[in-house]
C-alpha positions, 0 to 999 in steps of 0.5 A, a space after each residue: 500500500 503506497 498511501 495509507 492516509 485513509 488508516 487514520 480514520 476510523 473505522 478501519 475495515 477489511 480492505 485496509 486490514 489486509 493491507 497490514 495483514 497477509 491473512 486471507 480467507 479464511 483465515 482473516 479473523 478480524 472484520 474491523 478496527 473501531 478504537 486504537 490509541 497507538 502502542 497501547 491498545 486496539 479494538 477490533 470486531 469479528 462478525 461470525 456468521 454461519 458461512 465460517 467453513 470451521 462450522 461445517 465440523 465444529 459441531 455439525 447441529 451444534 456450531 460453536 466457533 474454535 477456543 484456537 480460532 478466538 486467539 487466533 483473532 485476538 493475534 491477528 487484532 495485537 498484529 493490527 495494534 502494532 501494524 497501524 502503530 507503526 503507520 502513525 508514526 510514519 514507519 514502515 509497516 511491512 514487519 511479520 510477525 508471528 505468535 510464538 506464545 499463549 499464556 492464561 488462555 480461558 474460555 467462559 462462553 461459546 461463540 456462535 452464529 449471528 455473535 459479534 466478538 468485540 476483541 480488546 487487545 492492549 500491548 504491555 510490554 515490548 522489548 527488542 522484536 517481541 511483544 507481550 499482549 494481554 487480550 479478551 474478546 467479548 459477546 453482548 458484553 459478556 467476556 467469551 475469552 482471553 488470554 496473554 500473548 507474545 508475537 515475535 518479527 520474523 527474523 532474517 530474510 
C-alpha cells in the first residue's frame, strides 16, 4: 500500500486490514478496527456468521466457533495494534510477525452464529522484536475469552 492516509480514520475495515495483514480467507479473523490509541491498545470486531467453513465440523447441529480460532483473532487484532502503530508514526509497516506464545488462555462462553466478538487487545510490554499482549474478546458484553500473548518479527530474510 503506497498511501495509507485513509488508516487514520476510523473505522478501519477489511480492505485496509489486509493491507497490514497477509491473512486471507479464511483465515482473516478480524472484520474491523473501531478504537486504537497507538502502542497501547486496539479494538477490533469479528462478525461470525454461519458461512465460517470451521462450522461445517465444529459441531455439525451444534456450531460453536474454535477456543484456537478466538486467539487466533485476538493475534491477528495485537498484529493490527502494532501494524497501524507503526503507520502513525510514519514507519514502515511491512514487519511479520508471528505468535510464538499463549499464556492464561480461558474460555467462559461459546461463540456462535449471528455473535459479534468485540476483541480488546492492549500491548504491555515490548522489548527488542517481541511483544507481550494481554487480550479478551467479548459477546453482548459478556467476556467469551482471553488470554496473554507474545508475537515475535520474523527474523532474517
Amino acid at each position: 500500500m503506497t498511501d495509507n492516509s485513509d488508516l487514520l480514520t476510523l473505522p478501519i475495515d477489511v480492505e485496509q486490514i489486509q493491507a497490514l495483514l497477509p491473512h486471507r480467507y479464511p483465515f482473516l479473523l478480524v472484520d474491523r478496527v473501531v478504537e486504537i490509541v497507538p502502542d497501547v491498545s486496539v479494538v477490533a470486531i469479528k462478525n461470525v456468521t454461519i458461512n465460517e467453513p470451521f462450522f461445517q465440523g465444529h459441531f455439525p447441529g451444534h456450531p460453536v466457533m474454535p477456543g484456537v480460532l478466538l486467539i487466533e483473532a485476538m493475534a491477528q487484532a495485537a498484529g493490527l495494534l502494532t501494524q497501524i502503530s507503526r503507520h502513525m508514526k510514519g514507519d514502515q509497516v511491512s514487519a511479520l510477525f508471528y505468535l510464538v506464545k499463549v499464556d492464561n488462555a480461558r474460555f467462559s462462553a461459546p461463540v456462535v452464529p449471528g455473535d459479534q466478538v468485540r476483541m480488546e487487545v492492549s500491548l504491555k510490554r515490548l522489548m527488542r522484536s517481541m511483544g507481550i499482549f494481554t487480550a479478551r474478546s467479548l459477546v453482548d458484553g459478556k467476556e467469551v475469552a482471553s488470554c496473554e500473548l507474545m508475537c515475535a518479527a520474523r527474523s532474517g530474510k
